[in-house]
N, CA, C and O atoms as a GROMACS GRO file, in nm:
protein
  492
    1UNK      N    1  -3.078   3.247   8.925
    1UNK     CA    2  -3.068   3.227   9.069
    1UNK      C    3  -3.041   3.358   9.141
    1UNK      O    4  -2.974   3.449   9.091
    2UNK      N    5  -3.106   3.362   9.277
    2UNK     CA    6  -3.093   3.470   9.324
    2UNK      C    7  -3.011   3.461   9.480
    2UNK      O    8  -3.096   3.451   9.569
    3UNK      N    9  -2.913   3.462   9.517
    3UNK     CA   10  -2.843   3.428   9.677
    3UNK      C   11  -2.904   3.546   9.739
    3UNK      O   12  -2.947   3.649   9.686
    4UNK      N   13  -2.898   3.504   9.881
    4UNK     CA   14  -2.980   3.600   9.933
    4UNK      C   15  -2.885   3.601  10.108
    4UNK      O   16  -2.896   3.496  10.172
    5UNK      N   17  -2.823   3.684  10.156
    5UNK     CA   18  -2.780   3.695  10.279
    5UNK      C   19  -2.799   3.773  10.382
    5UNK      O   20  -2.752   3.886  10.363
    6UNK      N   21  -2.847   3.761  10.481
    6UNK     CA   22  -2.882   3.824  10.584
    6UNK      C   23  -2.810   3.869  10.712
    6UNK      O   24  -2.778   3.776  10.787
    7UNK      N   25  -2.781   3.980  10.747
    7UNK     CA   26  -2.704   3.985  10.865
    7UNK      C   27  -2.787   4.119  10.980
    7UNK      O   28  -2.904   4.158  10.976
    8UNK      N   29  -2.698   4.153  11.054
    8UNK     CA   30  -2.774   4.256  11.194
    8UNK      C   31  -2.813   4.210  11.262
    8UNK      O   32  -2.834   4.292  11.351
    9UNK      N   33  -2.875   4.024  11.319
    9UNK     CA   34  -2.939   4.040  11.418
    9UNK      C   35  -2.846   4.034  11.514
    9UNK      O   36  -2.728   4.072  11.508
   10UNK      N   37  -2.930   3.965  11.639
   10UNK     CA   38  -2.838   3.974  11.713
   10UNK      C   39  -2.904   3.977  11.863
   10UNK      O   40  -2.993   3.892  11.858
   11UNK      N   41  -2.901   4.033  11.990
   11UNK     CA   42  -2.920   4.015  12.152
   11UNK      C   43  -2.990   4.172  12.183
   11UNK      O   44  -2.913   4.258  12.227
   12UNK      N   45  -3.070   4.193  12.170
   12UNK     CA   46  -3.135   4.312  12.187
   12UNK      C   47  -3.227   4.350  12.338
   12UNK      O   48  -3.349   4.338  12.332
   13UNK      N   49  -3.191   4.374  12.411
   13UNK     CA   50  -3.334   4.405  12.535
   13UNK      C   51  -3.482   4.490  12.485
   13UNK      O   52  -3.473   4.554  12.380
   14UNK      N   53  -3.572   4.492  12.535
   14UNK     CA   54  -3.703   4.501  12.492
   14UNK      C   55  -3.678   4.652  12.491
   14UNK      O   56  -3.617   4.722  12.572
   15UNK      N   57  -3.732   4.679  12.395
   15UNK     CA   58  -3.778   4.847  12.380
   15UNK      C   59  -3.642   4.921  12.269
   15UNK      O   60  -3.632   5.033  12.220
   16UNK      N   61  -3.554   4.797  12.261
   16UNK     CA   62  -3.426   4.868  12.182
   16UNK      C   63  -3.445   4.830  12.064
   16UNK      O   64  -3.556   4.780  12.046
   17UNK      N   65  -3.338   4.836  11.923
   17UNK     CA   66  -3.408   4.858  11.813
   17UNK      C   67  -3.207   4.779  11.748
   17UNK      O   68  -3.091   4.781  11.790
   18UNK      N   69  -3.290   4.720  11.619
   18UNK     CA   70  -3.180   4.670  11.560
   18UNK      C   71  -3.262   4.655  11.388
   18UNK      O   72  -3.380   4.642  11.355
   19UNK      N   73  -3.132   4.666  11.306
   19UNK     CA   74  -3.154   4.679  11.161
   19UNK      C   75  -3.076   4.568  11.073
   19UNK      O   76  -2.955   4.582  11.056
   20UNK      N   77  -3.143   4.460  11.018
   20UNK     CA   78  -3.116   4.389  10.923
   20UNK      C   79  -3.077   4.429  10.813
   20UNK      O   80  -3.098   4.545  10.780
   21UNK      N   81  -3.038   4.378  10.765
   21UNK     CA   82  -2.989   4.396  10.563
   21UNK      C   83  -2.981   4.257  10.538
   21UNK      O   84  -2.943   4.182  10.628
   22UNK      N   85  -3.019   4.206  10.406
   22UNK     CA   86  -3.021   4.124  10.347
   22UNK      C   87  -2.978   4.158  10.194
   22UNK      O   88  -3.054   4.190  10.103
   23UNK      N   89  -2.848   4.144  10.187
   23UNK     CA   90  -2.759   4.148  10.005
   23UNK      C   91  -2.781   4.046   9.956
   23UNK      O   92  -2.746   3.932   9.986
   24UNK      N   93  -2.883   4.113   9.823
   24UNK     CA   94  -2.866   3.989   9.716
   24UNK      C   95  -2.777   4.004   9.611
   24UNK      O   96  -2.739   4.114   9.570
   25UNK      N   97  -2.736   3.873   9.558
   25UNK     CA   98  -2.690   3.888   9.412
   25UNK      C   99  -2.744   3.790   9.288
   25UNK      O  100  -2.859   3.758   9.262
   26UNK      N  101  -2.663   3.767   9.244
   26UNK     CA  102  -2.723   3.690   9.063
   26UNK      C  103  -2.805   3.773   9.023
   26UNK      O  104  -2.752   3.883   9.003
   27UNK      N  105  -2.944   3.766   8.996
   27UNK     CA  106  -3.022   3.848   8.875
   27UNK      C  107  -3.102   3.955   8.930
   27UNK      O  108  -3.127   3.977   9.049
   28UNK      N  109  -3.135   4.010   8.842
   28UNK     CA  110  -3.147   4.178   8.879
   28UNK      C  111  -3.247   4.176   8.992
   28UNK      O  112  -3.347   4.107   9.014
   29UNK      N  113  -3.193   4.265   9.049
   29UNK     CA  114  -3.211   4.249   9.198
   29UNK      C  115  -3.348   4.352   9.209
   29UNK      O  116  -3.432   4.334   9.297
   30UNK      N  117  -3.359   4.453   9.114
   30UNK     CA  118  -3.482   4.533   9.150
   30UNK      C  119  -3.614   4.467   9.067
   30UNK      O  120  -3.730   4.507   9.078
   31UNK      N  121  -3.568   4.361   8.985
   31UNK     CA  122  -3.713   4.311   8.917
   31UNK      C  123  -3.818   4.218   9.035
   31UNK      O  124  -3.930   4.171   9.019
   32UNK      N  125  -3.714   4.216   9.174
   32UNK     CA  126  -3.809   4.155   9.266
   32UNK      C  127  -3.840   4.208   9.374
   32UNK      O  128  -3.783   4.291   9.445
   33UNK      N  129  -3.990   4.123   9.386
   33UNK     CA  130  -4.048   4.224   9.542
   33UNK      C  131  -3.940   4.165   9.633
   33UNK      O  132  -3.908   4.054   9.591
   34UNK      N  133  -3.880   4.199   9.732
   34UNK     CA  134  -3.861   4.188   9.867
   34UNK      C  135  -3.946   4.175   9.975
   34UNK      O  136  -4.046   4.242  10.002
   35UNK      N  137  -3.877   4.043  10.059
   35UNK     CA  138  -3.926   4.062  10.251
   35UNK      C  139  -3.899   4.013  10.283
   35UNK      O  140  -3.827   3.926  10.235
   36UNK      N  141  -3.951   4.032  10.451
   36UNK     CA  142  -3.918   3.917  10.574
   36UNK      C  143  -4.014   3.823  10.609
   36UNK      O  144  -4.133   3.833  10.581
   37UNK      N  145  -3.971   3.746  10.660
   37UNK     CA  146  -4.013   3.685  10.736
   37UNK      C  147  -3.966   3.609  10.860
   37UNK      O  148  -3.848   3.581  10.884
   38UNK      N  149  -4.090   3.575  10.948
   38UNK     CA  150  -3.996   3.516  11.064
   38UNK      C  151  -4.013   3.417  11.152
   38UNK      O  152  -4.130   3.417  11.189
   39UNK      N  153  -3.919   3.293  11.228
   39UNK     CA  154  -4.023   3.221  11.272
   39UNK      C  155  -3.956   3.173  11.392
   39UNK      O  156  -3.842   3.127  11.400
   40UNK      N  157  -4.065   3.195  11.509
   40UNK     CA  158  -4.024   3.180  11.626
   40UNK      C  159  -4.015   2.962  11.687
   40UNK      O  160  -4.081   2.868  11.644
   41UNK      N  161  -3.912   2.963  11.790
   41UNK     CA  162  -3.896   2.840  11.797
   41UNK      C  163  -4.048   2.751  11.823
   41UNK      O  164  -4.136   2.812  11.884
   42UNK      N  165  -4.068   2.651  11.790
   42UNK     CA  166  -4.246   2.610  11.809
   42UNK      C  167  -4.325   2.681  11.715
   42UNK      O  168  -4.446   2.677  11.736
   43UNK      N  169  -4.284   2.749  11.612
   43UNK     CA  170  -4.422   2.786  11.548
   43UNK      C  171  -4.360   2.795  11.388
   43UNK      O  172  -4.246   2.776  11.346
   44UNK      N  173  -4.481   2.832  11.324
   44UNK     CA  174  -4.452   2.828  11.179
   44UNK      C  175  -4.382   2.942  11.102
   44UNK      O  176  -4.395   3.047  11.165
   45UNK      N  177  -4.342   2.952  11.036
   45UNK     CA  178  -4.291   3.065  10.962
   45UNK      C  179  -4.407   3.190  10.912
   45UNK      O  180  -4.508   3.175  10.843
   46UNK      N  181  -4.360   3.296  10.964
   46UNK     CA  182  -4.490   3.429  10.930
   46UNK      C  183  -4.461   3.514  10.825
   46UNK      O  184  -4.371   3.460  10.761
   47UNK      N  185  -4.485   3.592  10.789
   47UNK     CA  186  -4.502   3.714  10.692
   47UNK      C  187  -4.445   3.826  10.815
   47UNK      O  188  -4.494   3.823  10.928
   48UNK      N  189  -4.351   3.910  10.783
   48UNK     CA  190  -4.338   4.031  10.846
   48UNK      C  191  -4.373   4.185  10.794
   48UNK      O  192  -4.448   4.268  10.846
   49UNK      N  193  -4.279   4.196  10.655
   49UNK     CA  194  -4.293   4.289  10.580
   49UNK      C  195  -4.251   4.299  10.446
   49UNK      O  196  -4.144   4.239  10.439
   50UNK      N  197  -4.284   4.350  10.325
   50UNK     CA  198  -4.259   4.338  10.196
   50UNK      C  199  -4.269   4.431  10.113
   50UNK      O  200  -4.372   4.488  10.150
   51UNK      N  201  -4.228   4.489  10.021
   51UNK     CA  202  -4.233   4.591   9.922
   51UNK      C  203  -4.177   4.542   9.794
   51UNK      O  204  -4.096   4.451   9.773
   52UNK      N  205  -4.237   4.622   9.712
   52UNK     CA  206  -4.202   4.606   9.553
   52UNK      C  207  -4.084   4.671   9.521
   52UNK      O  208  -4.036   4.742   9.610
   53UNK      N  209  -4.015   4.663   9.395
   53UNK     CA  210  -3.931   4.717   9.363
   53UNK      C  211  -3.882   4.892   9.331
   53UNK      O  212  -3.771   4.943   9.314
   54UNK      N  213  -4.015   4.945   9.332
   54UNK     CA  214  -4.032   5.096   9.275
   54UNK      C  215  -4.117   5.108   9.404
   54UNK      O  216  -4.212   5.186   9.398
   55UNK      N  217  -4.095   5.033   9.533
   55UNK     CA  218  -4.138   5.049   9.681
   55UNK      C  219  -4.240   5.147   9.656
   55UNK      O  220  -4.249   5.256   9.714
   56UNK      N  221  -4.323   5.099   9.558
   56UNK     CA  222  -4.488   5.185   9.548
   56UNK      C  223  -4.599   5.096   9.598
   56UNK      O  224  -4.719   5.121   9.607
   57UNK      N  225  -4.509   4.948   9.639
   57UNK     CA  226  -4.636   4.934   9.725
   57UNK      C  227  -4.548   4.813   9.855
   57UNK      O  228  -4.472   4.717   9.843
   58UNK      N  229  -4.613   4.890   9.977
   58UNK     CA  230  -4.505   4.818  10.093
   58UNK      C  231  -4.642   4.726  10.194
   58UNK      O  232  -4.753   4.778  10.191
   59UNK      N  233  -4.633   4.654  10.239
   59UNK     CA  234  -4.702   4.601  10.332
   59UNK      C  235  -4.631   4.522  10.437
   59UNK      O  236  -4.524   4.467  10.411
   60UNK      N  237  -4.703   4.511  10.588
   60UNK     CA  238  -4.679   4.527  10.678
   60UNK      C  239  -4.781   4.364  10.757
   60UNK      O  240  -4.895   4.334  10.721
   61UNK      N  241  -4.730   4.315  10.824
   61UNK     CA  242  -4.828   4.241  10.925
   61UNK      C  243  -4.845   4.305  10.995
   61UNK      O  244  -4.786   4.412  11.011
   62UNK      N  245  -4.976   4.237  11.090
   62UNK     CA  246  -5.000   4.369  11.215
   62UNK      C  247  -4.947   4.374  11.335
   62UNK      O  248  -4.940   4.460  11.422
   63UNK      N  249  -4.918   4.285  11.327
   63UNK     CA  250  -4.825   4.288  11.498
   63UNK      C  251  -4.700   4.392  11.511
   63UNK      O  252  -4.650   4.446  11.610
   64UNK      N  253  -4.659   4.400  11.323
   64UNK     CA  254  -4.525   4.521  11.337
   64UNK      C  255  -4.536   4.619  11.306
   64UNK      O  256  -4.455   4.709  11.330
   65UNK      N  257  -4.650   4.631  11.238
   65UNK     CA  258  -4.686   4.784  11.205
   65UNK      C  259  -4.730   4.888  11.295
   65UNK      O  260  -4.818   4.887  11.381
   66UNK      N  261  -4.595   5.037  11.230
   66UNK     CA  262  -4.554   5.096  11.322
   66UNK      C  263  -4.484   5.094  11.418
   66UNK      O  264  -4.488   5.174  11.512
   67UNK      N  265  -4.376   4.960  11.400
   67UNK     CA  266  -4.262   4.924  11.508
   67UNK      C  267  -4.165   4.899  11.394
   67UNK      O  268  -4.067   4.966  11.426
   68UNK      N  269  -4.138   4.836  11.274
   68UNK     CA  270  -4.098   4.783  11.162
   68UNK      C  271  -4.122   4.881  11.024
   68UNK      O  272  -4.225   4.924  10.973
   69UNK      N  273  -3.978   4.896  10.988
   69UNK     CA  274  -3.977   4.933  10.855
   69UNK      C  275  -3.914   4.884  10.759
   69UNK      O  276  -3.794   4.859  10.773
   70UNK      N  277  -3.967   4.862  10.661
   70UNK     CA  278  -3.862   4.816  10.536
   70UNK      C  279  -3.878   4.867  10.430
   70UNK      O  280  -3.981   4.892  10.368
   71UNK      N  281  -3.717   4.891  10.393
   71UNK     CA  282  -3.679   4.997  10.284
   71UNK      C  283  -3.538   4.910  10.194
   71UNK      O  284  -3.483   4.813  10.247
   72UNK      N  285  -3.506   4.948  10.095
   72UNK     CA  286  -3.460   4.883  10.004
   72UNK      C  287  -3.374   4.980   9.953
   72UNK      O  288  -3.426   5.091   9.967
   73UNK      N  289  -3.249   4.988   9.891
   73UNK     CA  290  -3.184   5.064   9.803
   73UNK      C  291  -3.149   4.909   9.667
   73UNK      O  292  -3.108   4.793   9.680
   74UNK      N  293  -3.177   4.960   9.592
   74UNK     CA  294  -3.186   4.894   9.420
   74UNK      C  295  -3.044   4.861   9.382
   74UNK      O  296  -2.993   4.753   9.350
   75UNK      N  297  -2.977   5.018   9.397
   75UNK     CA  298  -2.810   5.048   9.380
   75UNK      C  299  -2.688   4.952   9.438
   75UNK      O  300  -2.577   4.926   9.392
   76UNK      N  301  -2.742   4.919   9.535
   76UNK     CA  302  -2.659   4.842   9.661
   76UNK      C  303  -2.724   4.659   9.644
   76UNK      O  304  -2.658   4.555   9.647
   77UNK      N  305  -2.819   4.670   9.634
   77UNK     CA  306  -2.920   4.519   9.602
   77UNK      C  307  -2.916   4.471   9.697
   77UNK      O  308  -2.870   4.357   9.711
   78UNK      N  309  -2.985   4.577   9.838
   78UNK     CA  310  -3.002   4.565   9.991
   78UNK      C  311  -3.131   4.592   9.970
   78UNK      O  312  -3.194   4.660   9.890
   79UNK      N  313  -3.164   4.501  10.091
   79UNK     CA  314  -3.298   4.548  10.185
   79UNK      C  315  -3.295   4.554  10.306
   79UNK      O  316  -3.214   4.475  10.353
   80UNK      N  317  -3.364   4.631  10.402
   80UNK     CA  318  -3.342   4.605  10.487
   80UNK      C  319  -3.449   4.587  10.600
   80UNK      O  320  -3.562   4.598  10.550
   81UNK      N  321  -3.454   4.560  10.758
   81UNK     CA  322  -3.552   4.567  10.760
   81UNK      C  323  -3.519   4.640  10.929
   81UNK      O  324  -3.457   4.575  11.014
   82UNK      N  325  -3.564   4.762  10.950
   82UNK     CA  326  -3.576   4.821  11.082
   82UNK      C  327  -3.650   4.776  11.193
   82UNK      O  328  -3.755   4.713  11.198
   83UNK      N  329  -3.604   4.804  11.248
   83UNK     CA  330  -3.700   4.748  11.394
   83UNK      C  331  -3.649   4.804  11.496
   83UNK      O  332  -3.532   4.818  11.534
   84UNK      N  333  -3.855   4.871  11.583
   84UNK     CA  334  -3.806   4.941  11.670
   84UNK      C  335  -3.870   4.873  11.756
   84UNK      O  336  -3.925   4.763  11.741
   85UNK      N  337  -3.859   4.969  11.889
   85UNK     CA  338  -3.968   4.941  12.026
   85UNK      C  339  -3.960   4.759  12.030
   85UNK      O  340  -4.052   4.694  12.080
   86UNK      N  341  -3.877   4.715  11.988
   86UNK     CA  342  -3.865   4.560  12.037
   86UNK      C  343  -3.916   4.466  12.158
   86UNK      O  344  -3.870   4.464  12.273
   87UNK      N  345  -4.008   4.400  12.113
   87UNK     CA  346  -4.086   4.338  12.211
   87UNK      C  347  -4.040   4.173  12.239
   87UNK      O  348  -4.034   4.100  12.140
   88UNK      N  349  -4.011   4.120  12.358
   88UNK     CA  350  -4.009   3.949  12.355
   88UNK      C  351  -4.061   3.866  12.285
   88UNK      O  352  -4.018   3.752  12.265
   89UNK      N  353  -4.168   3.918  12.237
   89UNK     CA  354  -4.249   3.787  12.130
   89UNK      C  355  -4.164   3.800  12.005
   89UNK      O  356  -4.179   3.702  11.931
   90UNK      N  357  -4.060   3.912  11.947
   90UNK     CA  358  -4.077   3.989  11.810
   90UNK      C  359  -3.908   3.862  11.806
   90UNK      O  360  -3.826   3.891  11.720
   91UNK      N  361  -3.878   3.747  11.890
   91UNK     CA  362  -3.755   3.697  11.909
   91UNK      C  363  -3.816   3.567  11.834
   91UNK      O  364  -3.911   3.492  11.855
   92UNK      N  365  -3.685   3.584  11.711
   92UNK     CA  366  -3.688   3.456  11.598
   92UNK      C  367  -3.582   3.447  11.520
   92UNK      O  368  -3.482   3.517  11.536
   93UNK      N  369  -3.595   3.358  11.429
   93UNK     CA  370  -3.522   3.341  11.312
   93UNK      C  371  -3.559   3.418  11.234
   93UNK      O  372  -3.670   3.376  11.203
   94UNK      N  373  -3.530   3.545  11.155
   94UNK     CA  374  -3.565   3.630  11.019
   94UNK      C  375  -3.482   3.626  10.920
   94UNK      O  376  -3.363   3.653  10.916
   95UNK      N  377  -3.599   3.565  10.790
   95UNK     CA  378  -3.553   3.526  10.675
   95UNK      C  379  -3.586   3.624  10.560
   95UNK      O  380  -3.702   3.652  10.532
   96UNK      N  381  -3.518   3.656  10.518
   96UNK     CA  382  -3.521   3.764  10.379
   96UNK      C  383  -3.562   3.638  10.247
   96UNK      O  384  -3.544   3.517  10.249
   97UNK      N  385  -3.633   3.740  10.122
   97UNK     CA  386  -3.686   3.619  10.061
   97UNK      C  387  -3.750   3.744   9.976
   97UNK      O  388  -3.803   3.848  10.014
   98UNK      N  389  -3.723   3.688   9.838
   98UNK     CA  390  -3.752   3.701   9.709
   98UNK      C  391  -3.848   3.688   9.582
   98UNK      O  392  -3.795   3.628   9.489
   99UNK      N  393  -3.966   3.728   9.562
   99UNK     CA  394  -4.038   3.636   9.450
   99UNK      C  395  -4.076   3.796   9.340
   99UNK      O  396  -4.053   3.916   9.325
  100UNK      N  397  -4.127   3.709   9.304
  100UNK     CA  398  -4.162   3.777   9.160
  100UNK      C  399  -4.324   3.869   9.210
  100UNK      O  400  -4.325   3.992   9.214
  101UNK      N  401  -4.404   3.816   9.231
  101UNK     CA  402  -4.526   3.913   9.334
  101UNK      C  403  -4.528   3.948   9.453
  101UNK      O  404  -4.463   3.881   9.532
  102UNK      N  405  -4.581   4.030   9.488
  102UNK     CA  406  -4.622   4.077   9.617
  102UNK      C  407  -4.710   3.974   9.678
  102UNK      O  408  -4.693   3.940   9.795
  103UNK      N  409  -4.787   3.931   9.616
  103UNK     CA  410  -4.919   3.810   9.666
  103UNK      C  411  -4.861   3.678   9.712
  103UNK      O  412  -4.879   3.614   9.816
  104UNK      N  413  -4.771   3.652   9.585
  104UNK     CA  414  -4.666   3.540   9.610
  104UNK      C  415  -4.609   3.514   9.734
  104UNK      O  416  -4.625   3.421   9.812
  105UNK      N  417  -4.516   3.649   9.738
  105UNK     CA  418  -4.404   3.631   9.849
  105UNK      C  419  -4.489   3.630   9.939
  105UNK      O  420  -4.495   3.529  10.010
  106UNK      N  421  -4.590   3.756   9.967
  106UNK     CA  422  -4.681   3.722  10.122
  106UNK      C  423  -4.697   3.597  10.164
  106UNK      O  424  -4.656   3.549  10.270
  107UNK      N  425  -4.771   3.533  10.061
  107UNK     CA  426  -4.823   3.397  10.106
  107UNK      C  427  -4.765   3.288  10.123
  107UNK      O  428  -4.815   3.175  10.132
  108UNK      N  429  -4.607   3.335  10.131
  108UNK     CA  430  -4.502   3.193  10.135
  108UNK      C  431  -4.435   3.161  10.028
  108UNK      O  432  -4.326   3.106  10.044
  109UNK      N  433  -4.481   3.186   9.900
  109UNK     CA  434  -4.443   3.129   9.794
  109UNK      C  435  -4.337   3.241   9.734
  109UNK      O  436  -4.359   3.322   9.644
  110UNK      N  437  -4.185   3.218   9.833
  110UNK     CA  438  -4.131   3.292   9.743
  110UNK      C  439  -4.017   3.204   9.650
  110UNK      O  440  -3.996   3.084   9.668
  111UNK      N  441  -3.983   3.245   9.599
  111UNK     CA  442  -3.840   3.211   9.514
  111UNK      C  443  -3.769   3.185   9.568
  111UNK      O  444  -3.736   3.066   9.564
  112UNK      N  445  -3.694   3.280   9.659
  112UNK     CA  446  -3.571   3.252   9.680
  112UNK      C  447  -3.567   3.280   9.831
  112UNK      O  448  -3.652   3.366   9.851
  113UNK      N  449  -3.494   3.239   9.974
  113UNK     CA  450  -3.453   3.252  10.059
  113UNK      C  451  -3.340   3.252  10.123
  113UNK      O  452  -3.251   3.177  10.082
  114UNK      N  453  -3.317   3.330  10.231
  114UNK     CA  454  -3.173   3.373  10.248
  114UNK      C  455  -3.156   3.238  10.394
  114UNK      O  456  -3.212   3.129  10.380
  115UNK      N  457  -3.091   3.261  10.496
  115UNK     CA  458  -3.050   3.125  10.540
  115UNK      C  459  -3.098   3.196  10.684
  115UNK      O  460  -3.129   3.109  10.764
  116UNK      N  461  -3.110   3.323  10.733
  116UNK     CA  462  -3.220   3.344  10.846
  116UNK      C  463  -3.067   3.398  10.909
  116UNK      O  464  -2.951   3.358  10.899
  117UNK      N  465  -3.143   3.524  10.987
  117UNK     CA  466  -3.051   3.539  11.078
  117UNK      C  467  -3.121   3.570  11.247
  117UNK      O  468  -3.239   3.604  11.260
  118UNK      N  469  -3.028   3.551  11.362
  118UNK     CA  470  -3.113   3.536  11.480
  118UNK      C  471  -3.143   3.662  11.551
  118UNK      O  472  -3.065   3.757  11.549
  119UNK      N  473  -3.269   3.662  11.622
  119UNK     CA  474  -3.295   3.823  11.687
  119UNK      C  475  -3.371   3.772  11.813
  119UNK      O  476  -3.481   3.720  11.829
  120UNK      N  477  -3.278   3.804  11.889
  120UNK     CA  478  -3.324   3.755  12.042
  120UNK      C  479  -3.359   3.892  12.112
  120UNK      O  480  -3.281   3.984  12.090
  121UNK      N  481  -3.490   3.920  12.211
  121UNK     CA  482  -3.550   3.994  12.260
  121UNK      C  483  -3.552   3.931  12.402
  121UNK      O  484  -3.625   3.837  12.435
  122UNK      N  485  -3.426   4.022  12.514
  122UNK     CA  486  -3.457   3.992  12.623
  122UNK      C  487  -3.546   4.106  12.674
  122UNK      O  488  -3.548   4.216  12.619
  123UNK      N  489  -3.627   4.070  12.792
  123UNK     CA  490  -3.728   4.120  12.883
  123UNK      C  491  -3.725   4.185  13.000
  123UNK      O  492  -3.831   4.215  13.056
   0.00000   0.00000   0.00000
């Protein structure tokens, strides 16, 4: 089993910038890809951003790329996920989440999920 916790969000105005972390624990924390995801009230849960463990391979949706970064320390069994230039639409629930592929986790199918934390984008 893998727990997964999320914290940083929070009340942000548009154009300002806030940084998640999501600490995992139980099993080894670098044998899995990492990401986000996120899902605004009325809609479905999305793909944000994800990387592998030896972060040799990172991917991005397009709406955040180049506003959004995510980076990982192994040592700590954090991820995290940056965010800049904050836009009103970019306001949701973001869930950190765990699987064993990159293909996997993109597509929803991850392992494990953390319990979401909130990121409100006023205008």
């Amino acid at each position: 089993q893998v727990q997964l916790v999320e914290s940083g969000g929070g009340l942000v105005q548009a154009g300002g910038s806030l940084r998640l972390s999501c600490a995992a624990s139980g099993r080894t924390f670098s044998n899995y890809v990492m990401g986000w995801f996120r899902q605004a009230p009325g809609k479905e849960r999305e793909f944000v951003a994800a990387n592998t463990w030896s972060v040799s391979s990172t991917i991005y949706a397009d709406s955040v790329k180049g506003r959004f970064t995510i980076s990982r320390n192994n040592a700590k069994n954090t991820v995290y996920l940056q965010m800049n230039s904050l836009k009103s639409e970019d306001t949701a629930v973001y869930y950190c989440a765990a699987g064993m592929t990159l293909a996997s986790l993109v597509a929803g199918n991850s392992d494990y999920w953390g319990q979401g934390t909130q990121v409100t984008v006023s205008s």
